[in-house]
C-alpha positions as a printed NumPy array, in Angstrom:
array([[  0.   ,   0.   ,   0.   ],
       [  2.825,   2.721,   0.435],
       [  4.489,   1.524,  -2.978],
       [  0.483,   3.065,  -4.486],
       [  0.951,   6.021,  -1.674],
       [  4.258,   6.762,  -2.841],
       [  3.67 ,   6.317,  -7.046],
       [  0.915,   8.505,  -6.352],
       [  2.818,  11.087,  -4.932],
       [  5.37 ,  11.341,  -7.173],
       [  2.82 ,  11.256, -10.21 ],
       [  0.791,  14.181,  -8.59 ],
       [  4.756,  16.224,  -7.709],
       [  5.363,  15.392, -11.579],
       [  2.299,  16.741, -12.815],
       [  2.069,  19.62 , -10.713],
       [  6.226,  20.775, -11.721],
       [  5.085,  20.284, -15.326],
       [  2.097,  22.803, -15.262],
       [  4.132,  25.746, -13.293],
       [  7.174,  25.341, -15.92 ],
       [  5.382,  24.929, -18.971],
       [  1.982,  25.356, -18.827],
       [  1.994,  25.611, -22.832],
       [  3.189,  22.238, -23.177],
       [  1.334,  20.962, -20.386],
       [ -2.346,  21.924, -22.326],
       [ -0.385,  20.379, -25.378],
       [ -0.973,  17.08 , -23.723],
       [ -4.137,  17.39 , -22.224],
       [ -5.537,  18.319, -25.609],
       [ -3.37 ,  15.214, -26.983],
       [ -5.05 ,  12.956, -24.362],
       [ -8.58 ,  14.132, -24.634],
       [ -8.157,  13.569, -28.267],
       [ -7.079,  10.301, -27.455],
       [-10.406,   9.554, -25.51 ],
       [-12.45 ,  10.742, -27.777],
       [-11.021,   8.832, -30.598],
       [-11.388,   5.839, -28.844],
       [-15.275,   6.366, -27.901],
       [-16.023,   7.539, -30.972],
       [-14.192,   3.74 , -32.163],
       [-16.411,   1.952, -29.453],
       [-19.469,   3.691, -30.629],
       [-18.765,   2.548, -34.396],
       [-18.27 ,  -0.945, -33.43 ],
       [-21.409,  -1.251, -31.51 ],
       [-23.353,   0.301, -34.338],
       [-21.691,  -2.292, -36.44 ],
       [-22.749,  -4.86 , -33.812],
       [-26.227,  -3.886, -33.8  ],
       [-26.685,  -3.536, -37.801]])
């Protein structure tokens, strides 16, 4: 459970340096990642259709 507690930490410390030194580059990859997401619902919601037809 402290390995998680730990990981955690560091993740949140990694994220958190990344948006206060480049906070350009940081909404770079958000946008990347919710682009991501959406890609891959918009792929789940084609293969259902196809599913259903």
């Amino acid at each position: 459970m402290q390995i998680k507690k730990i990981a955690l930490y560091i993740l949140v410390t990694f994220v958190l340096y990344t948006i206060i030194t480049s906070p350009k580059r940081a909404a770079d990859l958000v946008h990347v990642g919710f682009e991501g997401i959406s890609s891959a619902a918009k792929g789940v919601g084609n293969f259902m259709t196809e599913l259903v037809n």
